[in-house]
N, C-alpha and C positions, 0 to 999 in steps of 0.2 A: 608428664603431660596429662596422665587420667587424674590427678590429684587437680591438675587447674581446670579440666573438664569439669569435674564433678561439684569444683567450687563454683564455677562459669551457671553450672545447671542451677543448683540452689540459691545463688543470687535474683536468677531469672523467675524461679518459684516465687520467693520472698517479693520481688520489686508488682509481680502479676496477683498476686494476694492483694498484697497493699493500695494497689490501684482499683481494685475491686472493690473493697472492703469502702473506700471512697466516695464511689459512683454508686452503690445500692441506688434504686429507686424508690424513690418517696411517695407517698401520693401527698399532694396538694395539700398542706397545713399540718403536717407529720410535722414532728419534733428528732431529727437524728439523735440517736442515743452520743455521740462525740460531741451532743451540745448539753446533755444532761450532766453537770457537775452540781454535787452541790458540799462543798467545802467543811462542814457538819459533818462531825462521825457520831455514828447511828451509835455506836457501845459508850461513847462520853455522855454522862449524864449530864455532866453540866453544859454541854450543848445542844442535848436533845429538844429541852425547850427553844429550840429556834427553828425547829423542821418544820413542814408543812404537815396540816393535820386535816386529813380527808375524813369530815361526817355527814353521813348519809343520813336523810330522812328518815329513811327506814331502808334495812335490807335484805325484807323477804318480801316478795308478793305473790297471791295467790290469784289465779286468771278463774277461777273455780269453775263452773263444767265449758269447757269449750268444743263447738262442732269441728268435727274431724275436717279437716280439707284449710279451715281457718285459719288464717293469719293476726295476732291479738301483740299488740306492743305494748312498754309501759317504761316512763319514764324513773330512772332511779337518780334523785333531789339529790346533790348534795353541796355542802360548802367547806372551803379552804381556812378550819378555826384555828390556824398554826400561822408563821408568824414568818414565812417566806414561800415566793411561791412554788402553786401546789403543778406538777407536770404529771398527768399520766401518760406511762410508757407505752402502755398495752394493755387491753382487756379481751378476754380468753372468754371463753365457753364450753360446754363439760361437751356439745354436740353438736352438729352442723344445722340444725334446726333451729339454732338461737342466733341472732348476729346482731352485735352491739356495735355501738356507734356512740364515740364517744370525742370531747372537746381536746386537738390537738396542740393546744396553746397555751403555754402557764396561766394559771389560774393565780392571779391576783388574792393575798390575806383579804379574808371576810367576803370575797366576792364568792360565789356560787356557778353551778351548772348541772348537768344533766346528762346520765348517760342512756340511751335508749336501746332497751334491747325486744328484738322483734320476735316472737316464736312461730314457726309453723308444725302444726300439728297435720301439717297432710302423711298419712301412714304411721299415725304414734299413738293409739286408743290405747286408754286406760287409765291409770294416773303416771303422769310424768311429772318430773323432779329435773330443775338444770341447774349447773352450777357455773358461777361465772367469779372469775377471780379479776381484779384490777390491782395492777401492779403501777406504783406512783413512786415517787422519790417522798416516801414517809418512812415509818416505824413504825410497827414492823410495814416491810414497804408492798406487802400482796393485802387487799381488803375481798372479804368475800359476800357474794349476794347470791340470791336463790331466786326461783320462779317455781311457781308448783301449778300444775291445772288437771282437770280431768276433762281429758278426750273420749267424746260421746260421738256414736253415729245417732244420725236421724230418728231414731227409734227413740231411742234413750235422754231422752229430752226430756227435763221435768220442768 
């Protein structure tokens, strides 16, 4: 009888996970990771030319002296030069000060967009550095970008 208890219990686990894992909530124009496939193995060379190829305009930028309190955005360009579409998973930030905002919707070969990431510098004087990684269904599949500024008070204005 404890042997069918304890199978009784773990099926319950199992079925309460799975149903979970189902229902996450999304915000509004997410991509569920159970809809990301992409058929492409990243270690096959002769299929890597068919991934999606995330290039960015440029992936550093510099907000250079910014007043402390300030909130300064800036948009990071980039386009899908690979040959299936481009889906970002997630885009991270190195701090709670940075928050990016980025296109939840495969990106279309040759088509383009934009990821925005917003800094606030209320309580961060001096020179700051953030790191933000995007993670896409590419090769290698993390691309990494930087923001640098210098946090100035009111004084320190040149």
């Amino acid at each position: 009888m404890r042997d069918y208890l304890v199978k009784l219990q773990f099926l319950f686990v199992a079925v309460m996970l799975l149903s979970c894992s189902s229902s996450l909530n999304h915000e509004e124009g997410d991509v569920p990771a159970d809809v990301v496939y992409n058929p492409n193995s990243a270690n096959d060379t002769e299929k890597k030319d068919l991934l999606p190829v995330l290039t960015f305009e440029e992936a550093e930028h510099d907000f250079g002296q910014v007043m402390e309190g300030e909130t300064v955005s800036f948009l990071f360009k980039f386009r899908n030069t690979g040959k299936t579409d481009l889906i970002i998973t997630e885009v991270s930030t190195s701090c709670g000060c940075t928050v990016p905002t980025f296109p939840k919707m495969p990106i279309k070969p040759g088509d383009g967009g934009s990821i925005k990431i917003a800094f606030n510098s209320q309580g961060r004087r001096g020179y700051q550095s953030k790191n933000i990684l995007v993670v896409a269904n590419t090769q290698p599949n993390i691309s990494k970008l930087l923001i640098k500024a210098q946090v100035v008070g009111p004084k320190q204005i040149k």
